[in-house]
C-alpha positions as CSV (number, residue, x, y, z in Angstrom):
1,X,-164.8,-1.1,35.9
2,X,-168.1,-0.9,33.6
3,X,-165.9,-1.2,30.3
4,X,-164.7,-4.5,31.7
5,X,-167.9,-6.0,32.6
6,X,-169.0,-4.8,29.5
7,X,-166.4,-6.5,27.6
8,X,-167.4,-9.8,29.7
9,X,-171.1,-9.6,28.5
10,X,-170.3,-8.9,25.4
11,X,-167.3,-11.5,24.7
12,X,-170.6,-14.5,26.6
13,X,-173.2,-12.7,24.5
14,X,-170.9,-14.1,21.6
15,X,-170.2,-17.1,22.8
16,X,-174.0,-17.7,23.1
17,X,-175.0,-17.1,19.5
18,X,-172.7,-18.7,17.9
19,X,-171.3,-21.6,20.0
20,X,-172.9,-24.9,20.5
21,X,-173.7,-27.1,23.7
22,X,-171.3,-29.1,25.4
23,X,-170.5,-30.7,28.4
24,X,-167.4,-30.2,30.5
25,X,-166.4,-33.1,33.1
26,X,-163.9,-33.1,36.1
27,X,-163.3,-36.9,37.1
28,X,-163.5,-36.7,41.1
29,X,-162.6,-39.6,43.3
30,X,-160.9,-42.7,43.6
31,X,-164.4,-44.3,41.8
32,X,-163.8,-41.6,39.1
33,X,-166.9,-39.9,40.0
34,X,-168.0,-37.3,36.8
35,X,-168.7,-33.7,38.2
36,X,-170.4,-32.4,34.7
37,X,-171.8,-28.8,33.8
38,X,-173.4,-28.1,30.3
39,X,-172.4,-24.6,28.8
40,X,-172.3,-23.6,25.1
41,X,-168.9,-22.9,23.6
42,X,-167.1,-22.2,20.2
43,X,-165.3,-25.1,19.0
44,X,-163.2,-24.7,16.1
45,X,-160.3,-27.3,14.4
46,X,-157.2,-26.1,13.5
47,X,-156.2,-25.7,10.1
48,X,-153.2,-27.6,8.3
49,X,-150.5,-24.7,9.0
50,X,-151.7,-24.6,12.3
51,X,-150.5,-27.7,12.8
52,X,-147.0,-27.3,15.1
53,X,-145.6,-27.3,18.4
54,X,-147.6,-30.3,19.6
55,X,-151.1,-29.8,17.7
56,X,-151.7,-32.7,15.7
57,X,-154.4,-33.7,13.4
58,X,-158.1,-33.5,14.9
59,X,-157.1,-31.4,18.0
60,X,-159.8,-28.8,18.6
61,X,-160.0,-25.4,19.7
62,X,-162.8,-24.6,22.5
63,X,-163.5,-21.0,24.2
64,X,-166.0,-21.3,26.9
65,X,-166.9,-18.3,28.7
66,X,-167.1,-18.8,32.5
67,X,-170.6,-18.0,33.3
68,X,-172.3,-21.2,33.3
69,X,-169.1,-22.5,35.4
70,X,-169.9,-20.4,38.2
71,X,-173.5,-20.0,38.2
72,X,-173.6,-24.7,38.8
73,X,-170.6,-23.9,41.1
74,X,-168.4,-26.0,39.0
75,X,-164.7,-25.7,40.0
76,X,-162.8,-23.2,37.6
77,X,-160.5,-23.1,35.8
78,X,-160.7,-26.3,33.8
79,X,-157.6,-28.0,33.7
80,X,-155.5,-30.3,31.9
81,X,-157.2,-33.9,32.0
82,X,-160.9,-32.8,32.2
83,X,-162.9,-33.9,29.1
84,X,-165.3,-31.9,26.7
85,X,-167.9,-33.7,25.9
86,X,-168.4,-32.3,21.7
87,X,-171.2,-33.8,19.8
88,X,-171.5,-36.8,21.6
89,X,-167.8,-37.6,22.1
90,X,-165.4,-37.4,24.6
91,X,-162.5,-34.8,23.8
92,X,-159.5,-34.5,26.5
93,X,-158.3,-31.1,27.9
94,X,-154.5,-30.8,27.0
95,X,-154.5,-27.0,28.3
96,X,-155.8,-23.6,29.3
97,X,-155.5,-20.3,28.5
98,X,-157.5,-18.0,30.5
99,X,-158.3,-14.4,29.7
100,X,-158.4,-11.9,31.9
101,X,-159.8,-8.6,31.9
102,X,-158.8,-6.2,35.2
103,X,-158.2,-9.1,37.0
104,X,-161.2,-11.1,35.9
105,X,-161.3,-14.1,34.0
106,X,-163.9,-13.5,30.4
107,X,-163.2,-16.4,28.8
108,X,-161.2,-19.7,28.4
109,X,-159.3,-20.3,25.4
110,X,-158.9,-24.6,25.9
111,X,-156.8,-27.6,23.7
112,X,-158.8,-30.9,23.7
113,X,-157.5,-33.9,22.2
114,X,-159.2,-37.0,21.1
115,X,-162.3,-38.1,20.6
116,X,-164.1,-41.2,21.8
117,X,-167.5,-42.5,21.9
């Protein structure tokens, strides 16, 4: 079991050197009440050959690790219709891709769409 928590460490340890801050929010409630948690995570866009089966211009790649998640006992996985809040502007989640190692989930591989201010 050591190799896969290993492989966790190693796969947040990279997430936090290179990715940046941002804020994932779950809209609770009938008022739409923001549950928020701040985490770093790698956001990348998608180059113009990447661009098929439903990504379109200025969709964005995020891979979030799911430390911070649990430690502030935010509710995992994050799911379609959560936002990403990237430099300021708010980015829709249009899916998930966990990854599992030995049953365990190391990181999230996520779509987000948009971007308003």
């Amino acid at each position: 079991m050591s190799g896969f928590v290993d492989a966790w460490f190693d796969i947040q340890a990279a997430i936090d050197v290179v990715g940046e801050i941002v804020t994932l929010r779950r809209l609770t409630g009938p008022l739409q009440i923001p549950f928020d948690v701040t985490t770093r995570a790698v956001v990348v866009g998608f180059q113009p050959d990447e661009l098929v089966g439903g990504i379109i211009q200025g969709d964005k790649r995020v891979i979030m690790g799911p430390r911070d998640l649990t430690v502030r006992q935010w509710p995992q996985p994050p799911r379609k219709g959560d936002q990403i809040i990237i430099r300021g502007r708010i980015n829709t989640i249009e899916g998930v891709d966990d990854v599992s190692l030995g049953g365990v989930t190391v990181r999230y591989n996520i779509l987000v769409r948009g971007a308003e201010q």
